[in-house]
KOLFI-659840 format. One record per residue: residue in one letter; x, y, z of N, C-alpha, C in turn. Coordinates in pm, whole numbers, plus 50000, padded with zeros to 5 digits. Atoms other than C-alpha are relative to their C-alpha. Layout:
BEGIN
aXYZXYZXYZ ...
This chain:
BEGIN
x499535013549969164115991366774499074993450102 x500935009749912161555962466913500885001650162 x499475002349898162485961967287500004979250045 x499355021250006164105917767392499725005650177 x500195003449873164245930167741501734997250046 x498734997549934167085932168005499934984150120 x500095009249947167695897068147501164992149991 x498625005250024171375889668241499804990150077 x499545013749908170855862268517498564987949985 x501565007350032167515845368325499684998350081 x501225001149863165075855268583498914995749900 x500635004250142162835842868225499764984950015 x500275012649998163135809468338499564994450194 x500874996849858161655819468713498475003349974 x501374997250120158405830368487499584985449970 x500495013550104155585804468408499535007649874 x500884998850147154375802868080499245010450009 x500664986950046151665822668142500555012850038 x499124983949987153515851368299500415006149873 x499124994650121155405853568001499115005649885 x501384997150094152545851267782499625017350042 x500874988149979150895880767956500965011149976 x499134991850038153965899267917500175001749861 x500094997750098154315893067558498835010649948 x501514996550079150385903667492500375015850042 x500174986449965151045934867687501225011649932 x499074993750033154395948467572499744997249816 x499974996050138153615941267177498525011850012 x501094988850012150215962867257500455012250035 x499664989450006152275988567375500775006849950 x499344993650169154605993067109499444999649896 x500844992950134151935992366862498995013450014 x501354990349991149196014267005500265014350070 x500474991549910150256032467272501585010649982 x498474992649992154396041367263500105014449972 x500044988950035154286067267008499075014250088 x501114989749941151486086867178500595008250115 x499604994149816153036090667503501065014549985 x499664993050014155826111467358499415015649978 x500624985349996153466140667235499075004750102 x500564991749872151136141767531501115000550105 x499424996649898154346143967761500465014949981 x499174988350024155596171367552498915013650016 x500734989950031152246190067528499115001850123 x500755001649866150916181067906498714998349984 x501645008750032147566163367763500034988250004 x499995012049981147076134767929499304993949913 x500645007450110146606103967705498774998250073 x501075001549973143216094167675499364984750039 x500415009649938142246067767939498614992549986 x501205003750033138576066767833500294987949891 x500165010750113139776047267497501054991250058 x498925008049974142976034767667499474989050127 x500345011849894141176015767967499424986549940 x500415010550062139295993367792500824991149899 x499405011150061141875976667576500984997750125 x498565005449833144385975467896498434988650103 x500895008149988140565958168006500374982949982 x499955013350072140715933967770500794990850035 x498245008450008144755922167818499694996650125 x500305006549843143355918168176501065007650102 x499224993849905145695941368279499265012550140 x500764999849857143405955268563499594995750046 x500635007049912142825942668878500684982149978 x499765014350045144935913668770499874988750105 x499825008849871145125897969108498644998050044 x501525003449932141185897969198499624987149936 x500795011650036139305868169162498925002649845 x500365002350151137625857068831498275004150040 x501495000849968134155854669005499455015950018 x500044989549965134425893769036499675008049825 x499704994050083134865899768680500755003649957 x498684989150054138045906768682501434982750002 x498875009450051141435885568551500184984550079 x499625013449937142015861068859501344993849973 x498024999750001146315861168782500305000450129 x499445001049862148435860869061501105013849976 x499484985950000150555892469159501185004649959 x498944998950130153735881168982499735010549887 x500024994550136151975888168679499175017850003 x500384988249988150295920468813501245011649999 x498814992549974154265932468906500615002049849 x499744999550146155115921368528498985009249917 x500544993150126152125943568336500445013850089 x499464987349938153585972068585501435001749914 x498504993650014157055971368488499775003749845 x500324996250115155895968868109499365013049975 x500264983750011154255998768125500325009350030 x499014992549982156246017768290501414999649938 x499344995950091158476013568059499755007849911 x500594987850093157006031767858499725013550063 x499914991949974156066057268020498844999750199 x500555003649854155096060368464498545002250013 x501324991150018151716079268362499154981850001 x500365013150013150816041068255499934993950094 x499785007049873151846024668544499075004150106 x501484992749887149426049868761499214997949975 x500735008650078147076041768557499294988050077 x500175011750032147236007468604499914992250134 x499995001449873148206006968964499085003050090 x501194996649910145876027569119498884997449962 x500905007150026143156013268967499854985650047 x499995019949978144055975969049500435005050186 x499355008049848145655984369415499625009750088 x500444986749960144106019369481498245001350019 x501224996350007141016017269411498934986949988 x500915014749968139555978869334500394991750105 x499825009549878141675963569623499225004450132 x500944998549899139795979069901498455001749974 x501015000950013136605978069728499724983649995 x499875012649981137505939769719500224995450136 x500025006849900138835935470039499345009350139 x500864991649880136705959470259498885001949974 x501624995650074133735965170031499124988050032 x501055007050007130295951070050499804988049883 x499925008650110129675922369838499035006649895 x500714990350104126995945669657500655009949970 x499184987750118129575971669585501314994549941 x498895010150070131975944069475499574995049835 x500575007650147129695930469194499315016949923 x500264987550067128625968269128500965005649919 x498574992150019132335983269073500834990949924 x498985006850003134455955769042500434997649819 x500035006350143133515940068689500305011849926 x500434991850116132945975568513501815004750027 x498884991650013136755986868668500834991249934 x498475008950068138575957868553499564999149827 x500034998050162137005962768188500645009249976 x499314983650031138385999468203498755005949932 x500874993950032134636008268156499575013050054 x500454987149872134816031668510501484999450031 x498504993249884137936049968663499295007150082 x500094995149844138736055568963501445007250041 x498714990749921141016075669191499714998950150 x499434998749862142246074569553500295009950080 x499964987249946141436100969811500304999050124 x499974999849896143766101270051501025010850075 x499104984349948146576129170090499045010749960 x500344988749993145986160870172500675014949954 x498914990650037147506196070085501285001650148 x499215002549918148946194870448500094982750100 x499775010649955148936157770502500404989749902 x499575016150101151156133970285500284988550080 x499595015049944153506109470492499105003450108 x500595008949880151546113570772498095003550024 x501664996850036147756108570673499384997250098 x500395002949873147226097371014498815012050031 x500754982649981146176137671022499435004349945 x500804989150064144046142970798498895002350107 x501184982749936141136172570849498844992249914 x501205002350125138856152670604499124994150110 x501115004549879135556146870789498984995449951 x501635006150041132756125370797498804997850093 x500635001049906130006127970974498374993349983 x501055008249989126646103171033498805009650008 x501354990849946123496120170954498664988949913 x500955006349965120686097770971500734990949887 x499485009650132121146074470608501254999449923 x498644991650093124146095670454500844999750118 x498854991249958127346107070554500415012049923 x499474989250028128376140870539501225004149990 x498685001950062131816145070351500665017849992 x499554989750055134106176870419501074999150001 x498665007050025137586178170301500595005449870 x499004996250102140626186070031500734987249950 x498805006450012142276162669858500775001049862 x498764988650111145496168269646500734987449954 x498725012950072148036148069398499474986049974 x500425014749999145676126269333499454992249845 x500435005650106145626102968995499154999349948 x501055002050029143096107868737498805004050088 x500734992149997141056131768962498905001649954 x501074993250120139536151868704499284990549916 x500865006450076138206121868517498924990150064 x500745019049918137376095068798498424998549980 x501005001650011134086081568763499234999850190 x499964997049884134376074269124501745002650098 x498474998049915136836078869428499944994750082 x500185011749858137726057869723500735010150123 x500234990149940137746084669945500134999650181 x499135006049859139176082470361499575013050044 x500044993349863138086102770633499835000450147 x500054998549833137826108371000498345003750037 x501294998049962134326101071142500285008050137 x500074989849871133676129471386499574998050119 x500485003349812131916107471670500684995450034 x499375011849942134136077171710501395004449972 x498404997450008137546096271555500984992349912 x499295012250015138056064071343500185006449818 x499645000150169139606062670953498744995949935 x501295007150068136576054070756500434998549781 x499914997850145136376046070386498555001449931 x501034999450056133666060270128500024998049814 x500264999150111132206053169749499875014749960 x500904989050073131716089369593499924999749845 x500345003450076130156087669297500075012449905 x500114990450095131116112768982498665010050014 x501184993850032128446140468996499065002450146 x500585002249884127086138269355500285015050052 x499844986849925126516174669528500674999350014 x499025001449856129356187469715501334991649925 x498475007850087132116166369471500435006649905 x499674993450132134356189569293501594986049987 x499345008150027136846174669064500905012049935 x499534989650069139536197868931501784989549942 x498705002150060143046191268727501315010050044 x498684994249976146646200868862500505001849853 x499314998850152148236214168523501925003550059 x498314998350024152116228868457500564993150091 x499335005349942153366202568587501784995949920 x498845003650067157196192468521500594984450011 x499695019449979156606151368559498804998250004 x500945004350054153956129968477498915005949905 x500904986350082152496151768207499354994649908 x500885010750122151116121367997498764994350089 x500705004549894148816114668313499105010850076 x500764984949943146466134868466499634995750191 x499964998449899146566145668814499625008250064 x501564991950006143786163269028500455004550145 x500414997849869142556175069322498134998450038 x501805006449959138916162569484499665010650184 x500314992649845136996187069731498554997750056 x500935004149967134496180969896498985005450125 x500944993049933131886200470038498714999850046 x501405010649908128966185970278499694993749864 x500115006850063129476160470002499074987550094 x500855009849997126456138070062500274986349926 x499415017250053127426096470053499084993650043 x501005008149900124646071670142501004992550063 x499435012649927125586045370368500604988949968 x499555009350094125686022170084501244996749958 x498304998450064128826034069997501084999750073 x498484997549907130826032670317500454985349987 x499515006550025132876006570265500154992450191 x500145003749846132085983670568501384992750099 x498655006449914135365964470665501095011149998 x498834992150019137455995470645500005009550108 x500234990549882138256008670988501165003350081 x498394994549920141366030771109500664996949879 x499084994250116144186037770912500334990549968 x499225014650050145595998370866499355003349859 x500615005150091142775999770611500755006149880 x499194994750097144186028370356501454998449982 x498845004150033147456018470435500654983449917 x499935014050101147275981770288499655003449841 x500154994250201146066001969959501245005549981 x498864992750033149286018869976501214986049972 x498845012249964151315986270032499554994449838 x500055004550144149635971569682500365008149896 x499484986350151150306006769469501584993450022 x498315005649980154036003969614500534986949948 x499285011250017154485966169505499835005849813 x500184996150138153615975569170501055012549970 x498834990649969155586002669225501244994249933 x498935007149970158785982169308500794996449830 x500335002550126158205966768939499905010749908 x500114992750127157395993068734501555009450019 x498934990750031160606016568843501224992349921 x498885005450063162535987368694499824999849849 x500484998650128160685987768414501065012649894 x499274987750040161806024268345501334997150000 x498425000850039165606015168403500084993749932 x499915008850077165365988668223500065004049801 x499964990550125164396013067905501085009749935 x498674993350056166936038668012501694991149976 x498525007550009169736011568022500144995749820 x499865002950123168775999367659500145008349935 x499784989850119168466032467489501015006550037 x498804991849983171836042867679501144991649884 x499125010450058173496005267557500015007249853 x500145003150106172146009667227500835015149927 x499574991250066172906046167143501715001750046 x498555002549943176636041867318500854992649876 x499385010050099177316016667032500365003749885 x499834992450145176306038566738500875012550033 x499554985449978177366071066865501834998750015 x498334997250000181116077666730500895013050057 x499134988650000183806099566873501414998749994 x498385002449996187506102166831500394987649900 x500065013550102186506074266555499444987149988 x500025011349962185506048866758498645001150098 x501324994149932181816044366919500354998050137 x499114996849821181846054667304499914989850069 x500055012049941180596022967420501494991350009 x498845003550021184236010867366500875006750105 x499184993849893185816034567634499464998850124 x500515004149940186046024667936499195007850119 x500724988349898184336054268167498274995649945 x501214999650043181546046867946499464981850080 x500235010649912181566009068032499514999850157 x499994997949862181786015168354498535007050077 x501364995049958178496032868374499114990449962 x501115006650024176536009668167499924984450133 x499595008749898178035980668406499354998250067 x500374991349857176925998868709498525001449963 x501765002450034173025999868529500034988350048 x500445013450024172915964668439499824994550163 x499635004749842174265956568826498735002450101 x501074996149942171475975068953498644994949978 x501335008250061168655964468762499894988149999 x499715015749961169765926668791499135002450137 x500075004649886169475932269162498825002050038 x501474990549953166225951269183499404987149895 x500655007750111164655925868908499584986550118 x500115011549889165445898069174499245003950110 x501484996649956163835915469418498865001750013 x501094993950018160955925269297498714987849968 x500635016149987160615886669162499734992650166 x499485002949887161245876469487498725003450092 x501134993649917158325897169663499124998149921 x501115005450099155865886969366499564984450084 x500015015549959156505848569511498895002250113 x500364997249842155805863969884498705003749978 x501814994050005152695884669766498814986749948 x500715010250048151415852069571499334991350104 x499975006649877151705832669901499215003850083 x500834991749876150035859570140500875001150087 x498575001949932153595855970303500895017749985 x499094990050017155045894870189499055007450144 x500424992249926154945920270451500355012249974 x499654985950080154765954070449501325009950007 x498764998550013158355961770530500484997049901 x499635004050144159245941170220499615005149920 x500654992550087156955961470025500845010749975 x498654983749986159125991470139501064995250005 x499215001150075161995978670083500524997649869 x499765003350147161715967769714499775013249925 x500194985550092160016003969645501295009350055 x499054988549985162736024869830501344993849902 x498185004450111165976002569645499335003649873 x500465000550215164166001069253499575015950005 x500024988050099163446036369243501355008949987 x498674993950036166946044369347500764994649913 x499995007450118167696019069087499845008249865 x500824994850110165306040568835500585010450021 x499564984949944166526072368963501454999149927 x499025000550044170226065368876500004996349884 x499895002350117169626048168577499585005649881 x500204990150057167616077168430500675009749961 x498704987450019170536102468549501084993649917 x498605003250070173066079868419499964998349835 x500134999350197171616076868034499795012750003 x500494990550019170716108668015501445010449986 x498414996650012174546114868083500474993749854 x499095003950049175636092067869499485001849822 x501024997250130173226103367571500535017449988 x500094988850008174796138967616499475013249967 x500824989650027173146170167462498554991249950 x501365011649981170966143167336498944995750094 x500825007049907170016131867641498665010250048 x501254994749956167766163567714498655002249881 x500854998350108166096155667396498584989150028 x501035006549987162206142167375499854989849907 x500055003950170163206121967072500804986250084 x499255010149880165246099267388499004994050125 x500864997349877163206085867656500285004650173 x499704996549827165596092767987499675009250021 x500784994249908164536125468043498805000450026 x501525002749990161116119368045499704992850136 x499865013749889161656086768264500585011250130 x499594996749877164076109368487499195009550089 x500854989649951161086137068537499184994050103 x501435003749968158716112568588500444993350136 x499485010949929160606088668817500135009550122 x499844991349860161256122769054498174997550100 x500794999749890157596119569161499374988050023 x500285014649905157256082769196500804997450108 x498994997149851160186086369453499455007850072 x500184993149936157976108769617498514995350066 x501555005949988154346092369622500334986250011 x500315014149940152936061869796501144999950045 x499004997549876155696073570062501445000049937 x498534991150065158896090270025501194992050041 x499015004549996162246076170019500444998550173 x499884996149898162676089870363499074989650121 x500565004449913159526075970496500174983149963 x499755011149991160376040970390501154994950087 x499105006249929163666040870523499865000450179 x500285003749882161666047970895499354985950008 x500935010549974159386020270828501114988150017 x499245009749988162115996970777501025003050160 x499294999749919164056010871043499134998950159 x501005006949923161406001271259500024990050033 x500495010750018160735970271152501664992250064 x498605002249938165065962571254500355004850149 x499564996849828165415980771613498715001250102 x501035001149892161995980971741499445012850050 x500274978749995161976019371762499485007049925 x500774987950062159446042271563500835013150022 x499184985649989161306077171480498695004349886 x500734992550067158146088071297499925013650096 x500984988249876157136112671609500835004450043 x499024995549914159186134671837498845009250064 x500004991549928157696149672131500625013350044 x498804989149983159266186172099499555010050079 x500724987749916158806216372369500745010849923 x500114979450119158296251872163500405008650073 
């Protein structure tokens, strides 16, 4: 069944034209080309193949949608960057990473920190989907607080010298390059670097048996007196603000795509609720069952508005990064429930691959966990309300 879309309080007529447009182009390309596929590489943990899949997601302009035109790349506004997120994550989150960390991971700080010669180098070939990229910035012992990483860089005459681990990180094993964060060893400061596929000292390896995102491939990057010229340090990028504003654009996209996913499991709960008979009568008709789908719709309404809502703000230059974290910590608990709750209401069914909630509910566990955890959003916000940081505690051992 074509997917119409979940739109009880026409947020459809909050959409311009072209929004809509771009939404159309992107959601009939992914029920012709891509839908089916996703099911057998989730089931067989072979990530689809991004080499042929970047370049038509190129084309639709769905990377980098928000950069300027003069770059090579779409020149949309971030509405419509939040709309080719949620579309694809409907389908499946592997997409959405994809799509995200490429546009907010990896070309936004080569846009807004990079050299204007590694802007017109990178920029054009990532938003075709001619070059991937990946984002090197957790560690095996540093997620929420990357403040700490061990990754080091150190100034030796033309180069920098690159040593370091990094883990859980998107498309890895394939990147062409990586946008890569460490701690310069004289000054102590966050730095950002180009490394370039193939460069001494750059291993690239693949996390496998995984039990979520298994249509996506997910790595680890090490790096051993990895040699970077100078060329490549990314000159406006200094102290941690810098990697953390890349985190604030994955997350808005974010926000968007987990609705995406409910939005899927609410239709294939509605739809199979309707057919599916028991006691004579299909279950959608009783009211326990109501009562759950209800309780979707309610959710996803509210998160939908949101998410519009912070599209406006990001368009403006007006969102902040509290708002960021708040739209990603509500919509994935949004996505989160609305995964568990079809997946219920699809019964023995529901743990079938032939359904998409468990898939969605696997996948959705480690977008609730990346580009900051449920936990660490609700400090940031609780910050941003009493004036008090509870990241730290001074404790005596």
């Amino acid at each position: 069944m074509v997917f119409r879309g979940v739109d009880f309080y026409n947020i459809d007529e909050l959409l311009t034209d072209e929004e809509r447009l771009v939404r159309s182009a992107v959601r009939e390309f992914l029920e012709k080309e891509v839908k089916d596929a996703v099911v057998e590489a989730w089931h067989k943990e072979e990530s689809l193949d991004f080499r042929e899949l970047g370049p038509k997601f190129g084309e639709l302009g769905m990377l980098g949608a928000f950069i300027p035109e003069e770059y090579g790349c779409p020149g949309m506004n971030y509405t419509t960057f939040g709309i080719i997120c949620q579309e694809v994550e409907r389908v499946d989150s592997a997409l959405r990473s994809f799509v995200a960390v490429t546009s907010g991971l990896v070309m936004y700080p080569i846009w807004k920190y990079g050299s204007e010669e590694q802007k017109r180098k990178y920029l054009p070939r990532l938003a075709k989907g001619e070059m991937i990229g990946c984002f090197g910035l957790t560690e095996p012992n540093h997620g929420s607080d990357p403040g700490s990483m061990t990754t080091t860089a150190r100034r030796d005459g033309d180069e920098w010298v690159l040593n370091g681990t990094k883990t859980w990180i998107t498309e890895a094993d394939i990147a062409d390059i990586a946008v890569v964060w460490a701690r310069d060893v004289d000054d102590g400061k966050i730095k950002g670097f180009i490394v370039e596929r193939g460069v001494k000292g750059f291993q690239q390896n693949a996390i496998t048996k995984k039990g979520s995102m298994r249509a996506g491939g997910v790595g680890e990057i090490g790096l051993i007196n990895c040699r970077v010229p100078e060329e490549n340090r990314l000159p406006e990028a200094l102290g941690l603000r810098a990697p953390l504003s890349c985190l604030d654009q994955a997350r808005y996209g974010i926000s968007w795509g987990a609705i995406g996913a409910a939005m899927d499991c609410y239709e294939t709960a509605l739809n199979y609720t309707k057919e599916r008979k028991q006691f004579g009568v299909p279950i959608a008709s009783y009211q326990l069952v109501q009562e759950k789908l209800v309780n979707m719709l309610i959710r996803i309404t509210k998160g939908q508005l949101l998410s519009w809502r912070l599209g406006r703000l990001m368009d403006k230059g007006k969102a902040t990064p509290e708002q960021v974290s708040l739209a990603k910590k509500n919509n994935l608990r949004v996505a989160r429930y609305c995964a568990r709750t079809a997946r219920e209401l699809l019964g023995a069914n529901g743990i079938s691959l032939d359904y998409s909630p468990i898939r969605h509910m696997t996948n959705i566990e480690s977008v609730y966990t990346y580009e900051g955890t449920d936990d660490i959003h609700t400090l940031i916000l609780g910050r941003a309300i009493t004036g008090f940081q509870a990241f730290r505690r001074e404790l005596k051992l």
